[in-house]
N, CA and C atoms as an extended XYZ file, in Angstrom:
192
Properties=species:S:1:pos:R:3:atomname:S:1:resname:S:1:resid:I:1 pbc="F F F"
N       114.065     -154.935      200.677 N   UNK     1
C       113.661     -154.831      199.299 CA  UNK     1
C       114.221     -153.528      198.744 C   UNK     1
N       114.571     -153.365      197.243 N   UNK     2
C       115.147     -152.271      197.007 CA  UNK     2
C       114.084     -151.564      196.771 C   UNK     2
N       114.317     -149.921      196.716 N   UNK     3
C       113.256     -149.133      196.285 CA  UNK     3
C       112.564     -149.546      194.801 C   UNK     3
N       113.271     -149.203      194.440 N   UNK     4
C       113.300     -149.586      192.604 CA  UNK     4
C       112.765     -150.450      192.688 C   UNK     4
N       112.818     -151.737      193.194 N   UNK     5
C       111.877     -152.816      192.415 CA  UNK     5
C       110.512     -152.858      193.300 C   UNK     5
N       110.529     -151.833      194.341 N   UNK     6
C       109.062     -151.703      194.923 CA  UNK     6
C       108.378     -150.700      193.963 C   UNK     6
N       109.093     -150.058      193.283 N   UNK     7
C       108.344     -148.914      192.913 CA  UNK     7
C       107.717     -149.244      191.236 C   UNK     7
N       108.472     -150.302      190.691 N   UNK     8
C       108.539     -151.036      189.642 CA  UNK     8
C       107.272     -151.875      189.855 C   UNK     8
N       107.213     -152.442      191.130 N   UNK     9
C       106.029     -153.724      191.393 CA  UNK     9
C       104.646     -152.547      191.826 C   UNK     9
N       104.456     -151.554      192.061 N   UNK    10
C       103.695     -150.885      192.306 CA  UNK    10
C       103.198     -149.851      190.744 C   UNK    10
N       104.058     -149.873      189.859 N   UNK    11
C       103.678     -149.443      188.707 CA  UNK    11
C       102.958     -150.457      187.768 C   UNK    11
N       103.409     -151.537      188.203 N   UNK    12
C       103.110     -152.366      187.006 CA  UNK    12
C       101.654     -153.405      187.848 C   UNK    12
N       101.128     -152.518      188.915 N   UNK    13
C        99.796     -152.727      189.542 CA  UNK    13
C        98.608     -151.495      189.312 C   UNK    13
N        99.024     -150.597      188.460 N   UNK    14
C        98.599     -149.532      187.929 CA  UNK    14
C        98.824     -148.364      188.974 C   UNK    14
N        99.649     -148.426      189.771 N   UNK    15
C        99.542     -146.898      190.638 CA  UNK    15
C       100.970     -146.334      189.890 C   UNK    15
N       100.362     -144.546      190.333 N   UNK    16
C       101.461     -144.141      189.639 CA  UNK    16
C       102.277     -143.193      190.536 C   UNK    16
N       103.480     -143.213      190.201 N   UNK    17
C       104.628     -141.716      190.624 CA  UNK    17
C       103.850     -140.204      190.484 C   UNK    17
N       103.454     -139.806      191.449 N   UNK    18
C       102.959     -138.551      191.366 CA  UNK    18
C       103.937     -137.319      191.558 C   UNK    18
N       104.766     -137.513      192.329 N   UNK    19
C       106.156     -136.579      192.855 CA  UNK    19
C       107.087     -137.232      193.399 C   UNK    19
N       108.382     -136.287      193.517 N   UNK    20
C       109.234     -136.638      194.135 CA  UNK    20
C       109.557     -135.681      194.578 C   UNK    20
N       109.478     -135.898      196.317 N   UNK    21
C       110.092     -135.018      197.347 CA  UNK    21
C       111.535     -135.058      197.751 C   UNK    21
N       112.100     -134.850      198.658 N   UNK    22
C       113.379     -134.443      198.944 CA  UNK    22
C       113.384     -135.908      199.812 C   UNK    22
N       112.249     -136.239      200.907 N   UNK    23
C       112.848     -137.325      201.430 CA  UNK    23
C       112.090     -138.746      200.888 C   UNK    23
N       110.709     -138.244      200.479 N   UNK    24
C       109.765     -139.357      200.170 CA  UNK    24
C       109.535     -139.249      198.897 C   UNK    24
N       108.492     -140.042      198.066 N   UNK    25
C       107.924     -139.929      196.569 CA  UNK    25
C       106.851     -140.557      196.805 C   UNK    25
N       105.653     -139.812      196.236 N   UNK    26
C       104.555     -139.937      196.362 CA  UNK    26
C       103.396     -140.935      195.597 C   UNK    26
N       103.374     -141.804      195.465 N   UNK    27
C       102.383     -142.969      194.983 CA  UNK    27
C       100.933     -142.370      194.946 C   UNK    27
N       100.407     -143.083      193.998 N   UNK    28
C        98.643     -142.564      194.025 CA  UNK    28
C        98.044     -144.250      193.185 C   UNK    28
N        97.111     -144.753      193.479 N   UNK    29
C        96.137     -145.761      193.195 CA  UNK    29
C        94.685     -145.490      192.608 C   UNK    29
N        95.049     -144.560      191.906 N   UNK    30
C        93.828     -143.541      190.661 CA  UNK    30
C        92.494     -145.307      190.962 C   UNK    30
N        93.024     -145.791      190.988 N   UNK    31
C        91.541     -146.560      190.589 CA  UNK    31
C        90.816     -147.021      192.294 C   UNK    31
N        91.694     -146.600      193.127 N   UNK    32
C        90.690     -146.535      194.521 CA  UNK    32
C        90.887     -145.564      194.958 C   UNK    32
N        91.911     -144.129      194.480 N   UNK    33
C        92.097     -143.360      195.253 CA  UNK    33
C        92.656     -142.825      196.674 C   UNK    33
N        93.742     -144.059      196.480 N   UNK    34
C        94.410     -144.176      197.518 CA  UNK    34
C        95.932     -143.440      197.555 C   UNK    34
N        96.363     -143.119      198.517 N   UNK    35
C        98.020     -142.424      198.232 CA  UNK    35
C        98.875     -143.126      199.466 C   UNK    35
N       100.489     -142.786      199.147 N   UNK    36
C       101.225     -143.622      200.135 CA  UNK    36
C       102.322     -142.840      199.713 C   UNK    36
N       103.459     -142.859      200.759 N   UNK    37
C       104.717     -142.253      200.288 CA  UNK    37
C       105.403     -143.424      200.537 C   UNK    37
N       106.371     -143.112      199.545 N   UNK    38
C       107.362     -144.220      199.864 CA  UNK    38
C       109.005     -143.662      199.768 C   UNK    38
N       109.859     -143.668      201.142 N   UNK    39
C       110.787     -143.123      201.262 CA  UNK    39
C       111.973     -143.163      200.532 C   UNK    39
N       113.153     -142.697      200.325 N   UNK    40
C       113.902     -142.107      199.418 CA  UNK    40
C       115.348     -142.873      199.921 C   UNK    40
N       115.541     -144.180      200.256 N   UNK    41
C       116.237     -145.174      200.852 CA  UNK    41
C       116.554     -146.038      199.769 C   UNK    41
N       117.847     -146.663      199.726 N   UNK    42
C       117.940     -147.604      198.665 CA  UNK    42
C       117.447     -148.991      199.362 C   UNK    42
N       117.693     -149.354      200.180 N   UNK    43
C       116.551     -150.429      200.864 CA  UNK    43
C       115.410     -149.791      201.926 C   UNK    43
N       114.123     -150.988      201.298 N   UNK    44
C       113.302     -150.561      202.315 CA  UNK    44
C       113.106     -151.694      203.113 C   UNK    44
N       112.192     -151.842      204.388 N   UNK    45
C       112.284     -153.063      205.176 CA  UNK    45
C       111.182     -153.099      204.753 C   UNK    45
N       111.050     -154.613      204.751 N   UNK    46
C       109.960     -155.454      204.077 CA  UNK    46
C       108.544     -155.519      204.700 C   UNK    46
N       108.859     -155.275      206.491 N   UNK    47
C       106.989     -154.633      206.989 CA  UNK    47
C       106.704     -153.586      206.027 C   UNK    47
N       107.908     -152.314      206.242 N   UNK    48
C       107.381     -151.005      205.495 CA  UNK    48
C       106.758     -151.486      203.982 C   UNK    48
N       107.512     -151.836      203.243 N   UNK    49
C       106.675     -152.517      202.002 CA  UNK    49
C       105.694     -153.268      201.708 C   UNK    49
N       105.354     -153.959      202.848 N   UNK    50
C       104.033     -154.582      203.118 CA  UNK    50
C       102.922     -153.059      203.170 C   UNK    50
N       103.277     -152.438      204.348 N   UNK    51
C       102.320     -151.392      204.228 CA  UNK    51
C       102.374     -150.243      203.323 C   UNK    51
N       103.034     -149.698      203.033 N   UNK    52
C       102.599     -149.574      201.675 CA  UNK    52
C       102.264     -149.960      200.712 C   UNK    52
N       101.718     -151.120      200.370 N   UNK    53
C       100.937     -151.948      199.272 CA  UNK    53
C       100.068     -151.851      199.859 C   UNK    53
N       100.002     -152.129      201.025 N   UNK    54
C        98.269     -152.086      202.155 CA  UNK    54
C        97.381     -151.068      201.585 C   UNK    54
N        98.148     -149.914      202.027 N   UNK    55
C        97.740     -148.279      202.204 CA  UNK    55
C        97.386     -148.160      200.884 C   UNK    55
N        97.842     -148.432      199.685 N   UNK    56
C        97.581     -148.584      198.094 CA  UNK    56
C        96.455     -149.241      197.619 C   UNK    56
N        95.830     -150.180      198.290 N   UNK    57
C        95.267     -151.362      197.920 CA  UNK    57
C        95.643     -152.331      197.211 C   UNK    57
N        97.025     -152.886      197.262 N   UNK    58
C        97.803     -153.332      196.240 CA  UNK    58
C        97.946     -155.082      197.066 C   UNK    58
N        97.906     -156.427      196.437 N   UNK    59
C        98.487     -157.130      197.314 CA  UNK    59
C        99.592     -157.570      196.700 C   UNK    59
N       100.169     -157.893      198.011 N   UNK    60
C       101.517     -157.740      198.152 CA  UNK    60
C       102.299     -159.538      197.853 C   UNK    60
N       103.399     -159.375      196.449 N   UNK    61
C       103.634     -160.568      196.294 CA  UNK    61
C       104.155     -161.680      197.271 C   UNK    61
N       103.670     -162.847      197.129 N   UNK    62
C       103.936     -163.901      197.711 CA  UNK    62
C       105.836     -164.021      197.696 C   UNK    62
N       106.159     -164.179      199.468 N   UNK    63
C       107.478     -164.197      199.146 CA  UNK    63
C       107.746     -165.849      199.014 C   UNK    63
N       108.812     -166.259      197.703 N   UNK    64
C       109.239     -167.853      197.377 CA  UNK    64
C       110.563     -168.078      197.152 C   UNK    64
């Protein structure tokens, strides 16, 4: 999965971009208070993107 459209599908679930580090960028889920980094890769592998939606409280779209 590309970063971008994880980070796109995770905004538009209400969590937001809190920073950007050198290797990771930092996610936050203000409405459970949850955080996750998500690394600085133009693809990510699709377990890793599973868990980070996990770690978010986010669920994670149905793949079709």
């Amino acid at each position: 999965m590309k970063r971008l459209a994880l980070l796109k599908y995770l905004h538009g679930r209400g969590c937001l971009l809190i920073r950007e580090g050198k290797k990771h960028s930092l996610v936050l889920n203000p409405d459970l208070r949850r955080i996750s980094t998500v690394p600085r890769h133009r693809e990510i592998n699709d377990f890793l993107a599973e868990k980070i939606c996990r770690d978010l409280g986010v669920l994670r779209a149905s793949k079709s």
